[in-house]
N, C-alpha and C positions, 0 to 999 in steps of 0.2 A: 502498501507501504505504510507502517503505521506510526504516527506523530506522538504517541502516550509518551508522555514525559512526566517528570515531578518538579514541580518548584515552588518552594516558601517564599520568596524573595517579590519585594512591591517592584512596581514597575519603575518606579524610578531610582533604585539601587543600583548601584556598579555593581558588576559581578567580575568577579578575580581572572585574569589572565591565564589561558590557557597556550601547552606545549604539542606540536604535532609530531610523530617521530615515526618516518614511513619503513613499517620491522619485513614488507614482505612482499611478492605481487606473482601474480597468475597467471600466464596466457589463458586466453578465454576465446570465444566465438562471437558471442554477443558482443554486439557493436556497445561503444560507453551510453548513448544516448537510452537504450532499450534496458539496460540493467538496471533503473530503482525499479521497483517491484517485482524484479527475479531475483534479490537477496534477502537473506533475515540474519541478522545476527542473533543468537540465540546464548544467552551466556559469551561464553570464551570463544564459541562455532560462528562459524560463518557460513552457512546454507544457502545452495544456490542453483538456480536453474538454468544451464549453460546452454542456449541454440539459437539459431537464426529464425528467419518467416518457415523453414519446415515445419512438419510433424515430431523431426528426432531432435532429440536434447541428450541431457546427461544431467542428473540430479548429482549434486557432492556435497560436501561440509569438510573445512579444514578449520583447522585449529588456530585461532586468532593471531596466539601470539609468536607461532612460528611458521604457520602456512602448511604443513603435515598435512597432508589427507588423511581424514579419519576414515571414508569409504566414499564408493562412489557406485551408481549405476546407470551403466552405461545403456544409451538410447539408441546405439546402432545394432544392438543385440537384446534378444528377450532376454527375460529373469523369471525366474520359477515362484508363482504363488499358489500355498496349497487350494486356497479357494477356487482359482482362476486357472491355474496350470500356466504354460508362455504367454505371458502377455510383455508388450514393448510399452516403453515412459512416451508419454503424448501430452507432454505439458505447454507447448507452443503449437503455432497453428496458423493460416493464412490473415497478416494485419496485424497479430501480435504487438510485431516494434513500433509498428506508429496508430496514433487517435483516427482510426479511417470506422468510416461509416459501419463496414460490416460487422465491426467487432462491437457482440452482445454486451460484453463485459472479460473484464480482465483477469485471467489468470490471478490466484493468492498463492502467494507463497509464504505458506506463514504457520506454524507448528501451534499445535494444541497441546501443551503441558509435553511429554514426551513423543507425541505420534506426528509426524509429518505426513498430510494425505497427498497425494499423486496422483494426477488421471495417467490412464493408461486405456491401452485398444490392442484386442488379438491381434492385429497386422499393424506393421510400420504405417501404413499407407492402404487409401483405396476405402473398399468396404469391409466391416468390421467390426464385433462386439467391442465395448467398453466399459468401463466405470472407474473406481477409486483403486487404491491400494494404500495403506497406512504403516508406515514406515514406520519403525525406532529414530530417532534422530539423533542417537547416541552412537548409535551401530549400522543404519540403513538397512537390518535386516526389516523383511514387510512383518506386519503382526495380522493385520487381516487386509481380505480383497471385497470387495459387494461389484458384482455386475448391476449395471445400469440398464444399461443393453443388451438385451439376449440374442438377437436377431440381428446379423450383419448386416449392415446399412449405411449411407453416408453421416449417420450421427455418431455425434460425438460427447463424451460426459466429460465437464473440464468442472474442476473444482475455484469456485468464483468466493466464497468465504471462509473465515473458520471463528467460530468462538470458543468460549471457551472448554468447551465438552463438545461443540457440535459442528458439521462440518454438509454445507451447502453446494453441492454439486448440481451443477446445471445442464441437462442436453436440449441440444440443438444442432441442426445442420441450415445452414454447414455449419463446419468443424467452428469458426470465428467464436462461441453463438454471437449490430446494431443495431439498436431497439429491432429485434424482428419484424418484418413484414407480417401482416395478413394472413400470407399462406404461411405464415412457420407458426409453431404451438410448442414455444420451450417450455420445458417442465423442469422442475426444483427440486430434489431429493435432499432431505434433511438425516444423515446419518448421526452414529452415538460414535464421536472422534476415538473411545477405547476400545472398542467392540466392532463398529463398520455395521452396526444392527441399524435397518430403517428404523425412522422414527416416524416419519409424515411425507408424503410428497404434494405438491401442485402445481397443474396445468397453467401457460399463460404467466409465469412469476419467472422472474431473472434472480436468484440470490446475489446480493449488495456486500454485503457486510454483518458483521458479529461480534460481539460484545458481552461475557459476563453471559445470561441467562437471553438476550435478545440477539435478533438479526433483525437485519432491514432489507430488505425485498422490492422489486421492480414488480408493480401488478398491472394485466393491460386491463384498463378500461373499455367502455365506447371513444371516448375522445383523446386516448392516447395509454400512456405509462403514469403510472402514480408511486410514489414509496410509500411503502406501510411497513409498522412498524411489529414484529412476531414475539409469541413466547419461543426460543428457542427448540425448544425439547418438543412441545406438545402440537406448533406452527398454528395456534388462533391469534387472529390479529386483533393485538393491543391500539392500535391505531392507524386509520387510513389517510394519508394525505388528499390534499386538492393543489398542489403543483403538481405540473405534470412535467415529470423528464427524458430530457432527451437522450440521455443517457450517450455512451456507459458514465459509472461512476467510479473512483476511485476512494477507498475507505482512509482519513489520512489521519485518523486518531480518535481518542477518547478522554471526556474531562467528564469524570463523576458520570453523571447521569444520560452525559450528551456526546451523540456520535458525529464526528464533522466528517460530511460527503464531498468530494469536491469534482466537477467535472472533470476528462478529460483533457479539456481544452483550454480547460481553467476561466469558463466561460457562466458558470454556473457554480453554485454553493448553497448546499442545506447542511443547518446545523441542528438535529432531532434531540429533543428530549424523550430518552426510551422507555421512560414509564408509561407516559400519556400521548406522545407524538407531538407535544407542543413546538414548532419551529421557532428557532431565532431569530428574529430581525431584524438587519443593518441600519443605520443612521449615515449610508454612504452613498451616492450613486456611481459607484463604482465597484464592479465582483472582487471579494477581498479573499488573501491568501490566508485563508485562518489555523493557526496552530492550537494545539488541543495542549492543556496542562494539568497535571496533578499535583496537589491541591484542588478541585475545579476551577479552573481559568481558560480561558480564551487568550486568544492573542491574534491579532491580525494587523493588514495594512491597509489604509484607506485610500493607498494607489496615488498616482501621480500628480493629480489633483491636489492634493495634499502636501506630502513631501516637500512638492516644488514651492511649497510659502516659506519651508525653511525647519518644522516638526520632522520627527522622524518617521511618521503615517503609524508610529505601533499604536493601536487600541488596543487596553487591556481589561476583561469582563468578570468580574468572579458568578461563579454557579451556584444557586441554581437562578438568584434575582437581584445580581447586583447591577451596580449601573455601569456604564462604558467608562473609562479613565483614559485621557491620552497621555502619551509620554515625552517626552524631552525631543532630542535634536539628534539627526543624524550631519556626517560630513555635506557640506553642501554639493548637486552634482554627483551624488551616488543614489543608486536606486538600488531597492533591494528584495529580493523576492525570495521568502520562508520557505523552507521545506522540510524542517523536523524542531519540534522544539524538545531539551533535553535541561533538566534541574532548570537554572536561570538562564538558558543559554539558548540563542534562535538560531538554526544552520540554515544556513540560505544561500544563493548568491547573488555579490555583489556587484553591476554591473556600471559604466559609467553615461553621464550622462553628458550633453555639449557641454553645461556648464562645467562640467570637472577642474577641479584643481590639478594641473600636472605632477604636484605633489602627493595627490592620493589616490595616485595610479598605482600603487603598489596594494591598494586592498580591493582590487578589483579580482574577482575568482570565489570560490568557495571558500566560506569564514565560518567562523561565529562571534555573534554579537551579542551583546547585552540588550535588556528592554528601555534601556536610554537609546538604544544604536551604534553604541560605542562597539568599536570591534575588539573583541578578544580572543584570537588566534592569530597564525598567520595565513596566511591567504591561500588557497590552493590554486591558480587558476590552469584550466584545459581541462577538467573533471567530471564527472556524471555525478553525484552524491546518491548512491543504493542504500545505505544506511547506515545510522549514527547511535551510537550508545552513550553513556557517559565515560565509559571508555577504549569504547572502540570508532575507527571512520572505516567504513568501505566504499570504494568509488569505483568506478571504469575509465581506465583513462588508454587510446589507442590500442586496443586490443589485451589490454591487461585488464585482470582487478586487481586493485593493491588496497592495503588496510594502513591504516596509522595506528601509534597508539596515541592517546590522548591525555596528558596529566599535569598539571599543577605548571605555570610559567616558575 
């Protein structure tokens, strides 16, 4: 789910009030909770990977601003690849919807210029070949297939990154791939996102994330998992960390030169410099929810520690060497926790705290705020937030997806 946003604006500028306007909504399968990171908004699209804790899903894309399916393919039935012949969509898997231990890393759903990749496996279920499929994401027709797997077995190839020409598929069995055990030896296959042509593969690496010409990688050590930092295309590593993680990770944006990783559990956070792997670090004792901005900026919270003096917790960093800036004042009694930042605008939600004002119980739910912490939306609350454009929201809410559109108050 990725946080790449733009914004010129200092941190302690108002930023202009925005209008929500709900144009459309979807019955779906996926629970609200489990949908950010089975959506992408893509343009005017909205791209989605529709299933529960099985193996079957449904890949779709509908059209923003009136809900229209543009195509879809469906997971309870094969589809015809000339590379591959039937193969079934295996884009989810057992642990999927929640941060549990077994899952290696997380499913991307997340489109390379016009190619959407998909895992897929000969069989619905059981034992069976697998690898990628590279959809149009204009059409959903496939453009190409690479086998992973030649040999029917309990592994499984799930596509865990994508940059921007290149696209990180992971096997591992089981199907999940958590940090593996011992006995498992996941392997990494780095495909060309236009073509489906290997490019490099390796043993013992989880792919992370992608970025421009780099990906970030889980490598096992003797003493655990490390990130290191790759050239995309050619896979020699530009830089090897000394954290070790405990993974998975969740890829949650990019400022200029710097990828922000953030746990699962939200328990952990690396923010890589992908030239050289220099890491960033905090002036907090507390794991901070960082937003990634363009222009190079950061943006984070310095957690409730904070806040609760009466600050709104934003820090905000320019890249590649500036110093940390804090910001103004959020409502007293609201706490608030980032999850996409877009031009000047921080989406998050906003929850209450004992102290709350009964008066500012009305902005409790999914907003967006300014980097003073002033709210500028109106509130959504009961919401999942899958993702946010500058003018699009997609959310999950009770078994639907619904979009807003978003413009000017």
């Amino acid at each position: 789910m990725p946080l790449l946003a733009a914004c010129g604006e200092t941190a302690d500028k108002p930023a202009p009030k925005l209008k929500l306007e709900k144009v459309w909504q979807e019955r779906v399968v996926t629970p609200g909770p489990a949908m950010p990171g089975r959506v992408q908004l893509v343009g005017d699209t909205v791209v989605m990977v529709d299933g529960t804790g099985t193996e079957n899903a449904r890949v779709c894309c509908f059209s923003a601003p009136d809900g229209a399916l543009k195509w879809v393919i469906d997971g309870k039935k094969p589809f015809a690849v000339p590379e591959l012949e039937a193969v079934w969509v295996c884009a989810v898997g057992p642990g999927f919807l929640g941060n549990v231990a077994e899952l290696v890393q997380r499913p991307a759903v997340r489109a390379a210029g016009d190619i959407l990749p998909i895992s897929v496996a000969s069989a619905p279920r059981g034992t069976a070949t697998s690898g990628v499929v590279g959809v149009d994401v204009r059409t959903g027709d496939p453009v190409w297939g690479f086998r992973a797997v030649a040999t029917p077995s309990n592994e499984r190839t799930m596509v865990t990154a994508v940059s921007e020409s290149v696209v990180l598929a992971t096997v591992s069995t089981p199907f999940g791939p958590g940090w593996p055990t011992s006995a498992q030896s996941p392997t990494t296959i780095a495909l060309d996102a236009k073509t489906g042509d290997e490019l490099w593969r390796a043993v013992d690496v989880v792919g992370v994330s992608g970025d421009g010409n780099s990906v970030v990688v889980a490598k096992r050590t003797p003493s655990g998992w490390n990130m290191e930092v790759r050239d995309a295309r050619i896979g020699t590593a530009r830089w090897t960390g000394t954290h070790q993680s405990r993974g998975p990770h969740e890829h949650e944006g990019t400022a200029g030169d710097h990828t922000v990783l953030q746990h699962a559990d939200r328990t952990d956070v690396d923010v890589i410099r992908l030239s050289d792997g220099e890491p960033l670090a905090f002036d907090t004792d507390t794991v901070p929810t960082v937003v990634a901005s363009d222009p190079p900026l950061l943006v984070w919270d310095n957690g409730v520690a904070w806040w609760a003096k009466g600050p709104n917790g934003f820090v905000t960093q320019a890249l590649p060497k500036g110093s940390p800036t804090k910001g103004k004042h959020r409502p007293k009694g609201l706490e608030f926790r980032a999850a996409y930042g877009v031009g000047p605008y921080i989406w998050g939600i906003l929850g209450d705290t004992q102290q709350t004002d009964k008066n500012d119980y009305y902005l409790v739910g999914t907003i967006a705020v300014d980097r003073t912490g002033a709210p500028c939306s109106p509130s959504l609350p009961g919401i999942a937030l899958a993702d946010v454009s500058d003018k699009w929201l997609v959310a999950g809410r009770g078994g639907y997806v619904e979009v807003h559109r978003i413009t000017p108050a």
